[in-house]
SETILO-785973 format. One record per residue (C-alpha): x, y, z; residue in one letter. Coordinates in steps of 0.25 Angstrom, whole numbers, padded with zeros to 4 digits, always signed. Example, Ala and Ser with C-alpha at 12.3 -4.5 7.8 and 13.67 -1.06 7.14 Angstrom:
BEGIN
- px, py, pz, res
- +0049, -0018, +0031, a
- +0055, -0004, +0029, s
This chain:
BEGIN
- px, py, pz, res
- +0000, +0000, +0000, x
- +0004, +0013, -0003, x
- +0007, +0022, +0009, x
- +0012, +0037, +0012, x
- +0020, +0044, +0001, x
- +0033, +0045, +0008, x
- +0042, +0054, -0001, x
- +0040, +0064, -0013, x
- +0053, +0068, -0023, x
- +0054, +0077, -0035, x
- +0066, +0077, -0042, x
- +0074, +0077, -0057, x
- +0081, +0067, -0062, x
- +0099, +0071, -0063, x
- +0103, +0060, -0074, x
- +0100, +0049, -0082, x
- +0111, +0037, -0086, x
- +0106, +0027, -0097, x
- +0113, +0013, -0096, x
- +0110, +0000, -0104, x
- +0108, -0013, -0098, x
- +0103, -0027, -0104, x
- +0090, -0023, -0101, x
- +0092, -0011, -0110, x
- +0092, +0004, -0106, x
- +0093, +0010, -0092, x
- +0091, +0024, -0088, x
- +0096, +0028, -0072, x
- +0090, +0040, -0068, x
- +0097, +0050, -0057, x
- +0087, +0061, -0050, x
- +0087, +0069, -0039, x
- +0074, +0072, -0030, x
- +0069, +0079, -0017, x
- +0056, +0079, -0008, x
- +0052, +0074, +0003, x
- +0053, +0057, +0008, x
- +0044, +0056, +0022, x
- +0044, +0069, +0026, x
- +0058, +0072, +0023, x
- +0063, +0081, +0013, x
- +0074, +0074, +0003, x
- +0081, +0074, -0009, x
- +0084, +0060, -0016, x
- +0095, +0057, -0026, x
- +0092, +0043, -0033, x
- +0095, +0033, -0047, x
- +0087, +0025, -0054, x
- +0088, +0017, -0067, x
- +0077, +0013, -0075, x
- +0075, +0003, -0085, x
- +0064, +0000, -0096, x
- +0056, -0011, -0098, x
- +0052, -0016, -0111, x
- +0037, -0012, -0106, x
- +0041, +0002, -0106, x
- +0042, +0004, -0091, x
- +0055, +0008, -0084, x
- +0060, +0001, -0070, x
- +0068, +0009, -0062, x
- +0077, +0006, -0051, x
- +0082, +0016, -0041, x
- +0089, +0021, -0029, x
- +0091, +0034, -0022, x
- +0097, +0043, -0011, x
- +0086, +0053, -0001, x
- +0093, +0063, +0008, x
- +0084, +0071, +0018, x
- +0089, +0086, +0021, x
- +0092, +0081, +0036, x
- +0103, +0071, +0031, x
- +0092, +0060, +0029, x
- +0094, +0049, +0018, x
- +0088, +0038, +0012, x
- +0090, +0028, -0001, x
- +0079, +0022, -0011, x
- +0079, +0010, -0019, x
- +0068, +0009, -0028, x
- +0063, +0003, -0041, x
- +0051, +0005, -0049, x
- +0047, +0005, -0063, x
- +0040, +0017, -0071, x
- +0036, +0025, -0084, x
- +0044, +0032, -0095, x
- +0036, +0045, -0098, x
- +0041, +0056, -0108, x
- +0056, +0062, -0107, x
- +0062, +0059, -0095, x
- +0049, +0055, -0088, x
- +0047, +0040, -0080, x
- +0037, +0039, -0069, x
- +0040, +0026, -0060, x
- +0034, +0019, -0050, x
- +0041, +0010, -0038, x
- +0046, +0007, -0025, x
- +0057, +0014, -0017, x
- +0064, +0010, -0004, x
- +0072, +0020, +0005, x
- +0084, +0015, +0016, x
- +0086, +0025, +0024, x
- +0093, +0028, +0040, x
- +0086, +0042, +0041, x
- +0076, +0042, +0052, x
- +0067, +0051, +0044, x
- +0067, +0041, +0032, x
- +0070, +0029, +0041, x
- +0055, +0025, +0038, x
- +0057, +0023, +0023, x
- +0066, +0011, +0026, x
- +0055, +0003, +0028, x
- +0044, +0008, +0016, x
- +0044, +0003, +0002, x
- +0041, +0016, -0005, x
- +0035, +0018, -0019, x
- +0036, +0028, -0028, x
- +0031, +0037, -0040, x
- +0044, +0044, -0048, x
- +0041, +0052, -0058, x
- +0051, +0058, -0070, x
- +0045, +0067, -0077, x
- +0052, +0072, -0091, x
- +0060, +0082, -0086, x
- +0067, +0074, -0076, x
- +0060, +0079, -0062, x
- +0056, +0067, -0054, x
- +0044, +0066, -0045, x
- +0041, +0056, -0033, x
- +0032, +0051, -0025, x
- +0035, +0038, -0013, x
- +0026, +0030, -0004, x
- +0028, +0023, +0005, x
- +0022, +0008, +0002, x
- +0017, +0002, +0014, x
């Protein structure tokens, strides 16, 4: 069951690096974002590379870096598989999991969270995280 949205981030994506594997073409994304994760103001710096599928949809695998203002941090790993729109654009759905020996984030250690991660075609990212009780 779906339960409180924990986090909110808008961002832009900082790079793109194309590499080939068997499976054909890979694209790993580099973005920068801020807002808010259970409360807490942060800034997130994360990776991911995605891969498509002969049905057209991408999979994405991921990881990333949270810093609070108060010296509070937090790493994700996450997956999840999405949408290619025009330009730059993907919209993904998926699952996230944070590790983290903040008190204020401590919480998120145990919650498997899920996400909507949008890109639009300028490059200017936008997500929403719950958690998924």
């Amino acid at each position: 069951m779906l339960g409180e949205q924990i986090g909110t981030e808008r961002g832009k994506v900082t790079s793109y690096r194309v590499s080939r594997s068997d499976a054909g073409p890979k694209v790993e994304v580099a973005f920068q974002a801020a807002g808010k994760i259970l409360g807490v103001d942060h800034v997130t710096l994360a990776t991911y590379v995605s891969a498509m599928r002969p049905d057209g949809t991408v999979f994405g695998e991921g990881q990333g870096v949270v810093r609070g203002p108060s010296g509070q941090i937090a790493s994700w790993v996450g997956q999840g598989v999405g949408k290619l729109g025009r330009g730059q654009a993907v919209s993904y759905r998926g699952a996230i999991y944070y590790e983290s020996p903040s008190p204020e984030w401590s919480r998120l250690n145990g919650v498997a969270a899920v996400f909507e991660y949008e890109v639009d075609e300028q490059g200017n990212t936008d997500a929403k995280i719950w958690e998924w009780k």
